[in-house]
N, C-alpha and C positions, 0 to 999 in steps of 0.2 A: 803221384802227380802232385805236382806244385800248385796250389791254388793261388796263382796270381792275382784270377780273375775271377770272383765265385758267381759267376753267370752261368756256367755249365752247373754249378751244383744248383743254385737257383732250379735250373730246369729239371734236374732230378726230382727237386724237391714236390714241383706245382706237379708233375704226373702221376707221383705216387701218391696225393694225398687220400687219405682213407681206402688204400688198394692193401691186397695182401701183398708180403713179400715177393712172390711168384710172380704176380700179374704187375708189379711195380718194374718188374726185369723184363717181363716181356714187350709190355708200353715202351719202356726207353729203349729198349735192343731196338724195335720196330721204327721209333720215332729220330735215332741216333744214324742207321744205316743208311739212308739216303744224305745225311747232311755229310757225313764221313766219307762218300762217295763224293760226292762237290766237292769236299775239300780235298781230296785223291785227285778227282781230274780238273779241276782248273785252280785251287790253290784259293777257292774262295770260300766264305763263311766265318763265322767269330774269330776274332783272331788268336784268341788260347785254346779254339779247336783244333785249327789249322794247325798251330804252334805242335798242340798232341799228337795229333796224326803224324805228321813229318818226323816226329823225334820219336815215334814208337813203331812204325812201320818196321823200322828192321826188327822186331820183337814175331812180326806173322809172316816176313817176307825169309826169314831163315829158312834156308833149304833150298830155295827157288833160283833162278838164274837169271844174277842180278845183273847185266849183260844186257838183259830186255826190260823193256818199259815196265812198271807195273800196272797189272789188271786191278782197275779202280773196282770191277763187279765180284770179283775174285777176295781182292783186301777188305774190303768195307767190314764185311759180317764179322771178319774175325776181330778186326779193331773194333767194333760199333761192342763184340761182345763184352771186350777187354776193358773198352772206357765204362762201359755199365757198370760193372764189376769194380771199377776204380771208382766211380761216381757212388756208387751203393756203400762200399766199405768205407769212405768219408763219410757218406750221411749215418751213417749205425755211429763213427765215433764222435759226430755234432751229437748226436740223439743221447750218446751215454754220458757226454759232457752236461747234457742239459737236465741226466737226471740221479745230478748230485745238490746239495741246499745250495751251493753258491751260484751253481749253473741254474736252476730255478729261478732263485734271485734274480740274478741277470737278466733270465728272459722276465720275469714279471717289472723288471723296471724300465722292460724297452715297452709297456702297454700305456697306452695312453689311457689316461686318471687311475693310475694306479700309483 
């Protein structure tokens, strides 16, 4: 996923902080599903969520018969799991960008009086 927009990762970020990995996945899977659902039945919500869903659907909808609507209660979980998943493996490689000396650097020169 293209980070156009990094307000999905933003949100990754505030849920996981000080959780284990586990429970970092489970919060957003939980937190992600219902929004994934809105953006399944009526096309509303962030616009690079909306953006996601749409352009990843056919990724959970393979197999099914596409002929018929899609089941917003049916798609959600499997995308909600997929964007996690995509959302998580961004945030491990901000984290391993952050822990090299230049990446350090950087973040220590975004602290104020530092």
């Amino acid at each position: 996923m293209m980070h156009e927009d990094d307000s999905l990762q933003d949100l990754a970020a505030r849920l996981g902080c000080g959780d284990e990995p586990q429970r970092v996945r489970e919060k957003l899977e939980a937190g992600l599903t219902p929004l994934v659902r809105r953006a399944l039945r009526y096309g509303a919500g962030m616009p690079p969520l909306v953006r996601w869903v749409r352009s990843n659907l056919p990724r959970v909808e393979a197999g099914f018969d596409r002929t018929r609507p899609v089941d917003p209660d049916r798609a959600a979980a499997p995308l909600a799991r997929l964007l996690c998943a995509t959302l998580l493996r961004g945030r491990a490689d901000r984290l391993a960008d952050c822990d090299t000396p230049a990446g350090r650097r950087a973040a220590a020169e975004t602290v104020c009086g530092v």
